[in-house]
N, C-alpha and C positions, 0 to 999 in steps of 0.2 A: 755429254759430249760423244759425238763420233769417229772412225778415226778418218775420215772423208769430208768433217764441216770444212766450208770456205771451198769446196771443189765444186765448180758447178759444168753440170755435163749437155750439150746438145745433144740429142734423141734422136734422128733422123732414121731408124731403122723401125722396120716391123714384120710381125711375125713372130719368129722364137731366139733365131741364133744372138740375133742382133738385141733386142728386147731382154734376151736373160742374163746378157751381158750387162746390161745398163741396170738390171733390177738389184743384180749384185752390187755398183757402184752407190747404188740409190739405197738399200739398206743400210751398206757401208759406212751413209749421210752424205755422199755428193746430191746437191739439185739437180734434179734432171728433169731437164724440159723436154718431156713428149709433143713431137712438132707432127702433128696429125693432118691428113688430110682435109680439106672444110666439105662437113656432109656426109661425112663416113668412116672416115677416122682408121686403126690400125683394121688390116683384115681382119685379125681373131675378135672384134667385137661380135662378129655375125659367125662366128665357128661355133654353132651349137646345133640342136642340142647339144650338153645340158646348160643351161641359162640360170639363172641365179632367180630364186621364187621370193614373194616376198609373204610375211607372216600368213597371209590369207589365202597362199599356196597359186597366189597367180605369176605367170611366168612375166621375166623384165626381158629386155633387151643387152641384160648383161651376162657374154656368155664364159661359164666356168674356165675356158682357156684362156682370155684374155683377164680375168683377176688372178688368175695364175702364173703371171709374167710379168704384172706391171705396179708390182709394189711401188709405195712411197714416192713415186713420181708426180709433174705436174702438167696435164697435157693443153696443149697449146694448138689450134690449130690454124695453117696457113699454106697457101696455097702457093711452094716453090718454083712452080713452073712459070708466074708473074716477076715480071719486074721490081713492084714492090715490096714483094715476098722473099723476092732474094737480096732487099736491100737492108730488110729486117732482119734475112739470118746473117749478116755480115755483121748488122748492130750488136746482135747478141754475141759472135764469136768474139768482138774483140772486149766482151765481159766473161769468155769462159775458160774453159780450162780444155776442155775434150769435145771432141766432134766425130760421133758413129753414125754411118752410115751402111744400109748393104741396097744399096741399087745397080744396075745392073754397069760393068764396067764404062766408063764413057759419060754418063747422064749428069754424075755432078759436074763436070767440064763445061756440059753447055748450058749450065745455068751459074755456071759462075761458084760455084762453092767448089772445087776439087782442093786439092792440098796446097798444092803453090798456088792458088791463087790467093786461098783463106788463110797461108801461112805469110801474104805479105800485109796483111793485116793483121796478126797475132801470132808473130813470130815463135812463140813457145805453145803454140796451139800443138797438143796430141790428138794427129786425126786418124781414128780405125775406118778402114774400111772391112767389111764382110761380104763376101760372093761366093758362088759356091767353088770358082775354081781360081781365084787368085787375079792379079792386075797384069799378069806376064800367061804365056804361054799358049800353047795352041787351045786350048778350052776356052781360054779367056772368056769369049764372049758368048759363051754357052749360060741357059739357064742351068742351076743346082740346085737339086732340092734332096732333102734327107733321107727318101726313099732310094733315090737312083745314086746318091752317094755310097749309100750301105753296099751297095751292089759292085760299083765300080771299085769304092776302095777297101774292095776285099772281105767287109763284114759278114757279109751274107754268103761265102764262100766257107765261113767257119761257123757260123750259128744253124740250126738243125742237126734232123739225126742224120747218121751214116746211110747214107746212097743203098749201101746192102741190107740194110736194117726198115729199107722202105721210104727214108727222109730225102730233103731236098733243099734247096734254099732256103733261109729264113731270117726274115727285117726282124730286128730288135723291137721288142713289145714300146719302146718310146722313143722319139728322136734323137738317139743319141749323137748323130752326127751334130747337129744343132745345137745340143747344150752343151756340148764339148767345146766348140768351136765361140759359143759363149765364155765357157769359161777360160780356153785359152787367149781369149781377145782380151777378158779382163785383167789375165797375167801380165799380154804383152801393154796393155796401156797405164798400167799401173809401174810396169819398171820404164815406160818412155815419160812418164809423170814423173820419176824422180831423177830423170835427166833432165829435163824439163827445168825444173825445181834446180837443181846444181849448175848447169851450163843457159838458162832463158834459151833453149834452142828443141824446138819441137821435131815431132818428128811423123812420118807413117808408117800404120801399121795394116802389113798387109794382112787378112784373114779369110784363106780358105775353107769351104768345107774338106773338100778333097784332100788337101794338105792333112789337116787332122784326123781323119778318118785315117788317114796312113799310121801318123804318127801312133795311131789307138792299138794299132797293131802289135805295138807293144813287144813280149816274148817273143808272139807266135811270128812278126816278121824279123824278130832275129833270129829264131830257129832257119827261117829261110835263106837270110842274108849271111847265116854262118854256115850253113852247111845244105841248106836243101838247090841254093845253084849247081855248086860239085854234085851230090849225089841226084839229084833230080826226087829229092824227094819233098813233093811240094803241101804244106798244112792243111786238110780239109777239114769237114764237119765229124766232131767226134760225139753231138750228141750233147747229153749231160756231163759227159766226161773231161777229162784235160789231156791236153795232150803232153805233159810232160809230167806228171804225177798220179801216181796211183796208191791207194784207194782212192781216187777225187773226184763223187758222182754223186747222182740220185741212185736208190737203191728203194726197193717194194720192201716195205715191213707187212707184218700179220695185221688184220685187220681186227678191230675190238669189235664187241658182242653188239654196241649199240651202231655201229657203220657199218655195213656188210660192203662199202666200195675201197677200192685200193686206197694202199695209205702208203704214203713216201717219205725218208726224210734224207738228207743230203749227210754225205758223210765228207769231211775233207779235211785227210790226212797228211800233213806236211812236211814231213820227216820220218824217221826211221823210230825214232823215239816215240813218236805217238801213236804210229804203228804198232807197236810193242804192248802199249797200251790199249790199243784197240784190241786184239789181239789177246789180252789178259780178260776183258769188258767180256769177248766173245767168246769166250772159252778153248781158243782156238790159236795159244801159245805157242804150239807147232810153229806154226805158218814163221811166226817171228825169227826163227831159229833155223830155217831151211835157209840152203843159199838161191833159192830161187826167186826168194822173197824178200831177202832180212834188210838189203836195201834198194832205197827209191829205184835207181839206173835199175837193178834187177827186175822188181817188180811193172816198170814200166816194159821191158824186153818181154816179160812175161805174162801182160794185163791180161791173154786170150786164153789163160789157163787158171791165173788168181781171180777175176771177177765173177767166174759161175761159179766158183767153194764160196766165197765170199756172198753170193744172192739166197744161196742154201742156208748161208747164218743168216742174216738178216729179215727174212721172210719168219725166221722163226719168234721173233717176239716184235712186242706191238710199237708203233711209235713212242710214245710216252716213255716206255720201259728203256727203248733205247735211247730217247734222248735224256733222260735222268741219267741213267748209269755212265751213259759216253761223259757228259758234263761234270760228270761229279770227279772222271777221272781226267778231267782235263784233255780231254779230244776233241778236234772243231768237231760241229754236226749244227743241223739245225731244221726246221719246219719248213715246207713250203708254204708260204702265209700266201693268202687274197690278201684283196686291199683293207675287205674289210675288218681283219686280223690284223694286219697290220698299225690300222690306226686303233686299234684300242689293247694293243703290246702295252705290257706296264712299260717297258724301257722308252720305247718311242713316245709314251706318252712322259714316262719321266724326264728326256730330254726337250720335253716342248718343241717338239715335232709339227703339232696342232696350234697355229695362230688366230684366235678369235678376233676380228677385228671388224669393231661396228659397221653397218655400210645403212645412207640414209632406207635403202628400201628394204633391209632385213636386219638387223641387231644383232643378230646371231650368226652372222657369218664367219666361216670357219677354212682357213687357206693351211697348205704345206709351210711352215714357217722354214727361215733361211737356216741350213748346218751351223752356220759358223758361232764357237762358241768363245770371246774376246774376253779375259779377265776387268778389263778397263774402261773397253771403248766394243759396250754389246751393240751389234744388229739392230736396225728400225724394224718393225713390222706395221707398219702405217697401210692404211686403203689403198688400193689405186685408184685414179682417177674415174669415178661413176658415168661424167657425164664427159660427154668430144668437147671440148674447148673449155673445159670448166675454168681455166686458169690463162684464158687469153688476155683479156681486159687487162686483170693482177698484174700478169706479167709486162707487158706493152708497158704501163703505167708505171708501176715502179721501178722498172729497169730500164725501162729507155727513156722515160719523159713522156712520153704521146698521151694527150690531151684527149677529152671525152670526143673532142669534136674529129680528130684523126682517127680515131677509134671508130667512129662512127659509119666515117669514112671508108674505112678498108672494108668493112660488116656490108657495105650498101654496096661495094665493087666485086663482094665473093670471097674476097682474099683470107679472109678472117670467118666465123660464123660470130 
């Protein structure tokens, strides 16, 4: 059992924001119909390199970013811009539960699917939409995409080094606008599901990029909205650093005999307490006992005078050395992994991190499995859909009634493949 059986979700989105929302629902165990384009299906099938090889090391047409996104789904394809196409996704709304969407504000309107239209056919329908700037205001009808989000909502204004240190703007190594914005859509339509559920009265959810990229802002736009209006003192890029605690960075260790390149590990100190301890690790108990240091607020006032004492220790022994000792005495710290460190971590591998899950044209395929760890009701890790339409026929068939010969029908008009 999962705790999503009996929840079945319309698809209508693609790409990443929209997609990692529903993959979440779809591990969860909602059904979820990937309603694909006919002939082509979501963009990330063709986002590769890298593509998925199979045993004999020949490359497929399946590219790593779209099995990356599209667990446990069942893809369906149809061509909404027809008549018949939008009389089929009316069919199915009024057997589902949820309806996402991210196309461009307007477009479900003129074919008939937006929310009032689909909400008088299934009144307790939960319908997301996703854009990058929302259903209201003056962007509205702007494209969004997660590079120019980063930028606009402030990310890239805080990520890189210091200006005087040589640094400049800098996007987050993955979309995080995207998967945020996934994951807040799965927030909001999972508590309009349980209104839904209490009241039979559905509801929309709006899903900006932009919105979230804000909301991600987190500290650093309350440090602003508390005090950087009055003082004009506005967040920028601090680098590896943080900007409201200190010791809390990357820091150069000594290099060992077998690596003559820089070796780094991240120290992050969260209190005064662990300080203290650091501080005991580092032979260098002073520091903890002066008032220029002994707490947080101080040592942040004074980062321009603690961080060179503090590069002077750490350079002096080797990573390993320091992260034994910091760990044994209970100080955060930690490695900069690669990926491919990362996937072969005992821990990450102890938490089943790594989901093998058979696929017809390699056996050994091997995806990020889903965080979520449920005492009850665990996580799907099922294939995604290999093939564009693999689950049209299925679907048509058992859920709505349509006959080999209707089926045939729509295949020989385009609508279907």
């Amino acid at each position: 059992m999962n705790s999503l059986d009996s929840i079945r979700v319309l698809d209508l989105s693609r790409v990443l924001a929209g997609p990692w929302c529903t993959q979440i629902l779809a591990d969860c165990g909602a059904e979820v119909l990937k309603i694909e384009r006919p002939g082509a299906g979501d963009d990330t099938r063709a986002w590769g390199p890298p593509f998925l090889h199979t045993h004999e090391a020949q490359e497929t047409a399946e590219s790593a970013y779209y099995l990356g996104t599209n667990r446990n789904k069942k893809s369906i394809t149809l061509d909404i811009a027809t008549p018949e196409g939008q009389a089929i996704i009316k069919e199915l709304v009024v057997q589902s539960h949820i309806f996402v969407e991210n196309y461009k504000v307007g477009d479900m309107a003129k074919y008939g699917l937006d929310f009032a239209s689909l909400q008088k056919i299934n009144p307790a329908l939960v319908y997301c939409s996703i854009t990058g700037f929302g259903q209201t205001g003056p962007y509205k009808d702007r494209a969004g995409y997660d590079y120019a989000i980063q930028g606009m909502g402030g990310l890239m204004s805080l990520t890189g080094e210091r200006d005087d240190l040589g640094g400049g703007p800098q996007k987050v190594g993955v979309a995080v606008a995207d998967l945020f914005t996934g994951m807040y859509a799965t927030v909001g339509i999972l508590a309009a599901l349980r209104h839904a559920e209490a009241t039979g009265i559905g509801q929309h959810v709006d899903m900006a990029l932009l919105d979230t990229q804000v909301a991600m802002l987190a500290n650093l736009g309350a440090n602003y909205l508390v005090d950087g209006q009055k003082s004009g003192k506005v967040p920028g890029r601090v680098g590896n650093a943080h900007n409201n605690i200190v010791p809390y960075q990357v820091f150069e260790v000594a290099a060992t005999a077998h690596n003559t390149g820089k070796e780094y590990i991240i120290l992050a100190v969260g209190n005064d307490s662990q300080f203290a301890k650091f501080c005991a690790v580092a032979n260098v108990s002073h520091l903890a006992n002066d008032p220029l240091y002994a707490r947080n607020q101080d040592r942040v006032r004074n980062r321009a005078q603690l961080v060179p004492i503090l590069e002077q220790v750490l350079i002096t022994r080797t990573k390993s050395d320091w992260l034994d000792a910091l760990t044994a005495a209970k100080v955060p710290c930690g490695p900069i992994n690669n990926l491919a460190e990362v996937f072969t971590d005992p821990q990450v591998l102890s938490r089943g991190m790594i989901s093998s899950i058979p696929h017809p044209l390699n056996a050994d395929l091997q995806l990020v499995a889903n965080p979520i760890h449920m005492s009850e009701t665990p996580v799907r890790q099922d294939l995604p859909p290999p093939l564009l339409g693999q689950h049209t026929a299925q679907v048509l068939a058992d859920l709505l009634g349509k006959t080999t010969h209707e089926i045939d029908l729509l295949k020989a008009k385009k609508i279907i493949d």
